[in-house]
C-alpha positions as CSV (number, residue, x, y, z in Angstrom):
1,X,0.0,0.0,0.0
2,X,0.8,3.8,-1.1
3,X,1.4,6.2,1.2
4,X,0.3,9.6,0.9
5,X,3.4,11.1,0.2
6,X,3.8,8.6,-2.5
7,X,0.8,9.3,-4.1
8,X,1.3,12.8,-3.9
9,X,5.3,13.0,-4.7
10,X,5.9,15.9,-3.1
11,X,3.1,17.4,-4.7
12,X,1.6,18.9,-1.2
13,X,4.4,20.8,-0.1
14,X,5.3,22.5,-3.8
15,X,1.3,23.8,-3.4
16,X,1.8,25.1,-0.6
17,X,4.9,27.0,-1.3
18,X,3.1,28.3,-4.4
19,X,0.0,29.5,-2.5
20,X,2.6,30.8,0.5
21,X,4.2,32.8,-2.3
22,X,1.4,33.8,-4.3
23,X,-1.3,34.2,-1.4
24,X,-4.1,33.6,-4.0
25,X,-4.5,32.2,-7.3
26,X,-7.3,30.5,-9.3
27,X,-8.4,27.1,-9.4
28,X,-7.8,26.3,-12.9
29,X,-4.4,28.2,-12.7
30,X,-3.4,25.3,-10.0
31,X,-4.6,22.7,-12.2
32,X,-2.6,23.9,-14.8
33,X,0.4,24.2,-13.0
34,X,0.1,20.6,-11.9
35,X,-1.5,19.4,-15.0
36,X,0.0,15.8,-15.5
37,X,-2.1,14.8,-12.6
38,X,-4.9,16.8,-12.3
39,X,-7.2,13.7,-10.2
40,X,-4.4,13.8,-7.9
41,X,-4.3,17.5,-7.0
42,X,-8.0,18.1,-7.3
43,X,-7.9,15.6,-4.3
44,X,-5.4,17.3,-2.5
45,X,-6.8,20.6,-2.6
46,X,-9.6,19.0,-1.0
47,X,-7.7,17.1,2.0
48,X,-5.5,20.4,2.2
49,X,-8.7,22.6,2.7
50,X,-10.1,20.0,5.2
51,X,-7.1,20.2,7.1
52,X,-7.6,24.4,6.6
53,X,-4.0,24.5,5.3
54,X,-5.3,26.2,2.5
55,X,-8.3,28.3,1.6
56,X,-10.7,27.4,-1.4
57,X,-13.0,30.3,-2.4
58,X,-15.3,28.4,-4.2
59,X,-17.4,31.8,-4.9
60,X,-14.2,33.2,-6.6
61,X,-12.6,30.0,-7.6
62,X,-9.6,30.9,-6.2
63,X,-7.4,29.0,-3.8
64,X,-5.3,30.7,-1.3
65,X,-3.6,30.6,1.5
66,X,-5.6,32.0,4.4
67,X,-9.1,33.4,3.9
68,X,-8.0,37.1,4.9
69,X,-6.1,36.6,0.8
70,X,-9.6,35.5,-0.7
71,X,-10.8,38.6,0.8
72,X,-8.2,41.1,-1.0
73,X,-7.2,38.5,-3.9
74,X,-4.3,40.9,-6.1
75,X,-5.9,40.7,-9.3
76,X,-2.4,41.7,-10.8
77,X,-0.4,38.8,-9.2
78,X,-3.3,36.9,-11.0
79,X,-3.2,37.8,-14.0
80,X,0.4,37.7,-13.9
81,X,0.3,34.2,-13.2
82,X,-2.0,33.6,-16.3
83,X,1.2,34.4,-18.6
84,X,3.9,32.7,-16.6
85,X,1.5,29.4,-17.5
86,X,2.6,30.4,-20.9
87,X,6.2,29.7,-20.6
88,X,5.6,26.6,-18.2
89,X,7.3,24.6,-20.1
90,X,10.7,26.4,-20.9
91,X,10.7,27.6,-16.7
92,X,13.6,27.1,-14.4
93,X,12.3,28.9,-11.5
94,X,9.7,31.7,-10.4
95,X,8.7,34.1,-7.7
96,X,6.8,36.8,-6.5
97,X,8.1,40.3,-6.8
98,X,7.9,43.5,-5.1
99,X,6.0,46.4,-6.6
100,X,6.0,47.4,-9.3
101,X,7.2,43.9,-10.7
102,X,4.5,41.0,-10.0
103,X,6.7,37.9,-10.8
104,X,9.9,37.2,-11.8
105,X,10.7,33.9,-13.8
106,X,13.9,32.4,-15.1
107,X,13.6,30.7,-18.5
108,X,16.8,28.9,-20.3
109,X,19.2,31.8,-20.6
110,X,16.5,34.4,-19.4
111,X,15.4,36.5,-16.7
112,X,11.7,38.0,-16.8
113,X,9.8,40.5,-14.9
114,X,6.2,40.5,-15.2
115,X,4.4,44.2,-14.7
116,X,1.0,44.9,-14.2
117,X,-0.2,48.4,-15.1
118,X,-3.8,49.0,-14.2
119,X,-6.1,51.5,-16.2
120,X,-4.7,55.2,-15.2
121,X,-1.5,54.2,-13.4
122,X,0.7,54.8,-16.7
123,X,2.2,57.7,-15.1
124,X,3.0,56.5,-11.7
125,X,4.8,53.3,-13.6
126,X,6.8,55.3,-15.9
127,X,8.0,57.2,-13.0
128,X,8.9,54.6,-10.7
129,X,10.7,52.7,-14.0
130,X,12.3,56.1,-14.5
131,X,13.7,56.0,-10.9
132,X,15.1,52.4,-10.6
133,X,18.5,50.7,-12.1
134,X,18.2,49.5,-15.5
135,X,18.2,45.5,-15.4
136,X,19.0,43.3,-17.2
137,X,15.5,41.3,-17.1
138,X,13.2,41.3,-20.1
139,X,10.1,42.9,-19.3
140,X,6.7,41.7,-19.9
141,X,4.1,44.2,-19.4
142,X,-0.1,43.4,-18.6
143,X,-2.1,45.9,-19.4
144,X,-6.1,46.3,-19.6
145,X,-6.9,48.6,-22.6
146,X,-4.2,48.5,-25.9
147,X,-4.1,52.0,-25.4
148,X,-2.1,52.0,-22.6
149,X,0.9,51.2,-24.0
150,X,1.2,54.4,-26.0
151,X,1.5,56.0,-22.6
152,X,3.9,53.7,-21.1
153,X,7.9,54.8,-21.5
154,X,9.5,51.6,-19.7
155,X,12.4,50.4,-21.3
156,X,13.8,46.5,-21.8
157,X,9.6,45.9,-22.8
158,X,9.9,42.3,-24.9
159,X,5.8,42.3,-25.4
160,X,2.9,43.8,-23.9
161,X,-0.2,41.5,-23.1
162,X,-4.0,41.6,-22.3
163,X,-5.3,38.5,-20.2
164,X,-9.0,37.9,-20.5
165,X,-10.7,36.5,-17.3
166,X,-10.9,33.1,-18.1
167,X,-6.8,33.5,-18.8
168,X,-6.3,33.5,-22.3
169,X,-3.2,35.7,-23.1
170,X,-3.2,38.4,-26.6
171,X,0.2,39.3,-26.8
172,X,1.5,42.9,-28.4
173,X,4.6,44.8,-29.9
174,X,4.4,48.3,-28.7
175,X,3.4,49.0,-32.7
176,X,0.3,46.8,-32.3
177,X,-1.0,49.0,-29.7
178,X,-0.5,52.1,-30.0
């Protein structure tokens, strides 16, 4: 007979970590994540909310990692996570950042930040990109309306992207959408 840990290869504790780093993501954005064994983790998102190691929002469909998160879910680091699915299969590592950068990810030879820019904070971003060190990260920037980016003057910007709710991805050039 199987033990837990067995059946779950170590599966519980890199959950955790993910929810501990990312306080609240969606359901299907988990799933994703862990999509070779999706059975599995569906039943250990249930035995993990039993235990209330984690928090399941079934309302919002989002799983975090203590109810106080499902109550101020950071739609950014959300959408954020929507495009690093995009690259799962090329990532080395990822992590959350600290404003104004979401998530950082490492990808073969890369380093990425992910940026949010909500509707009317063009300004504040270009100023705060204005007042940090140049890095050497590629950046990708979310924003919600495609005229955005003719307002935004950060540099080292590979693409800009729009993520729909249900987490589909349109990727930009600055051309595109301006």
């Amino acid at each position: 007979m199987k033990t837990r840990e067995q059946i779950y290869k170590g599966e519980g504790a890199a959950l955790l970590r993910i929810l501990t780093t990312y306080h609240a993501l969606h359901y299907e954005q988990v799933l994703r994540l862990f999509d070779k064994n999706r059975d599995s983790i569906k039943s250990l998102i249930t035995s993990l909310t039993k235990q209330g190691r984690i928090y399941h929002d079934k309302e919002q469909h989002l799983l975090c990692d203590t109810e106080e998160s499902a109550n101020s879910p950071d739609m950014g680091t959300i959408a954020a996570f929507w495009v690093l699915l995009d690259f799962k299969k090329a990532l080395i590592y990822h992590t959350s950042g600290d404003f104004p950068v979401k998530l950082h990810f490492f990808s073969h030879d890369e380093t990425y930040e992910i940026i949010y820019v909500a509707n009317g904070q063009e300004a504040l971003m270009n100023h705060v990109f204005e007042s940090i060190p140049p890095r050497e990260a590629l950046r990708i920037i979310i924003i919600e309306s495609k005229n955005q980016a003719g307002k935004l003057t950060i540099d080292g910007v590979i693409a800009y992207c729009m993520v729909d709710p249900d987490g589909s991805v349109s990727y930009y050039k600055k051309k595109e959408v301006s």
